[in-house]
C-alpha positions in Angstrom: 0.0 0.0 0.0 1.0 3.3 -0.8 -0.4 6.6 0.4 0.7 10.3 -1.2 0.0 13.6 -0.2 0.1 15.4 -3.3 1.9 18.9 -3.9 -0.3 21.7 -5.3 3.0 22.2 -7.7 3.7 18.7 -8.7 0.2 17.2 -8.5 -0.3 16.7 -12.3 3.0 15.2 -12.6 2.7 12.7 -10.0 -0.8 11.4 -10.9 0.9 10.6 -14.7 4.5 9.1 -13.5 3.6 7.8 -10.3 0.7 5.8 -11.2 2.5 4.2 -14.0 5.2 3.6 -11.9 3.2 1.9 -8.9 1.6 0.0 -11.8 4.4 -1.4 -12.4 5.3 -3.1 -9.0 3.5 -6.4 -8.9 2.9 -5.8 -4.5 1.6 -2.6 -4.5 -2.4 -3.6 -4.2 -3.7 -0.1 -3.4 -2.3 3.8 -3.9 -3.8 6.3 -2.0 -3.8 10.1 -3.3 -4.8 12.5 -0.7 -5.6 16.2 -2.4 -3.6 19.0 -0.8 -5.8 22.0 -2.0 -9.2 20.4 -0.4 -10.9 17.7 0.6 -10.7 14.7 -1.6 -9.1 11.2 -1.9 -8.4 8.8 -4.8 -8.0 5.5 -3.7 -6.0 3.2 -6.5 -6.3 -0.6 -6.0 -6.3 -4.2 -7.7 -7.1 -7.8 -6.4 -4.0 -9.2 -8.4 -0.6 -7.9 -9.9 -1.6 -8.1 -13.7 -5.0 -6.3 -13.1 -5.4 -2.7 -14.1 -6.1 -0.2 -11.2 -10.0 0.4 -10.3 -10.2 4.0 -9.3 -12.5 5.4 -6.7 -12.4 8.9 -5.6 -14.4 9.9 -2.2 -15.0 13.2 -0.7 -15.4 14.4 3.0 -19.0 12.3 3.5 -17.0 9.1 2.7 -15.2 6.2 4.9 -11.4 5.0 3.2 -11.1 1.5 4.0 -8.0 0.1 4.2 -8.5 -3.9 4.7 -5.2 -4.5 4.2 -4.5 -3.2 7.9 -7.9 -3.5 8.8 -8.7 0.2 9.5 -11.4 2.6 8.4 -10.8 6.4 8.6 -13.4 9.0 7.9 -11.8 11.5 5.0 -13.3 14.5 7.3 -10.8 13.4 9.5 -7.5 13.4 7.5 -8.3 16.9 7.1 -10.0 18.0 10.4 -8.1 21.8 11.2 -7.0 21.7 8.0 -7.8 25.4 6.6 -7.7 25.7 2.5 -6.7 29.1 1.0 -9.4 30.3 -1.6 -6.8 30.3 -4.1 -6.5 27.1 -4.7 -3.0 26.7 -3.2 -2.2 24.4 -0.8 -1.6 25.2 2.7 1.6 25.7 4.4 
C-alpha cells in the first residue's frame, strides 16, 4: 500500500509518473492520493498484480477502508483543522 500527499505544484505530474510507476510493482495492491488544496481522496487498487487499477475517488462524507491493515478512517478526519486558501494553493 502506498499513500501520497500530493503537492499543489507537482500534483499533475505525480498522478501521470507515479501511477505508471506503482503499476508497475506487482505488491503494490492499493495507492492512495490525498488532495492538498481540499478535501478529496483517490484511492487506487487491484485484487492481483496483472490487473489494471479500479479508481474510486471519495469526498469528506466518505469512509477509506483500508482492509489491508484493517482500518477505516473518515476522510473529514484526514483533514479535520485543515484550513484551505481560496486560491487554490495548498496550505503551508
Amino acid at each position: 500500500m502506498v499513500f501520497e500527499v500530493l503537492s499543489a505544484a507537482s500534483g499533475r505530474v505525480d498522478r501521470i509518473l507515479k501511477v505508471r510507476e506503482y503499476a508497475a510493482v506487482p505488491s503494490i495492491r492499493r495507492y492512495v492520493i490525498l488532495e492538498s488544496t481540499g478535501v478529496g481522496v483517490t484511492v487506487m487498487e487491484r485484487s492481483k498484480p496483472d490487473e489494471a487499477w479500479r479508481t474510486t475517488v471519495l469526498t469528506g462524507d466518505d469512509m477509506l477502508r483500508l482492509p489491508e491493515i484493517d482500518i477505516e478512517i473518515p476522510v473529514a478526519e484526514c483533514y479535520e483543522d485543515l484550513t484551505f486558501p481560496d486560491d487554490g494553493q495548498a496550505p503551508d
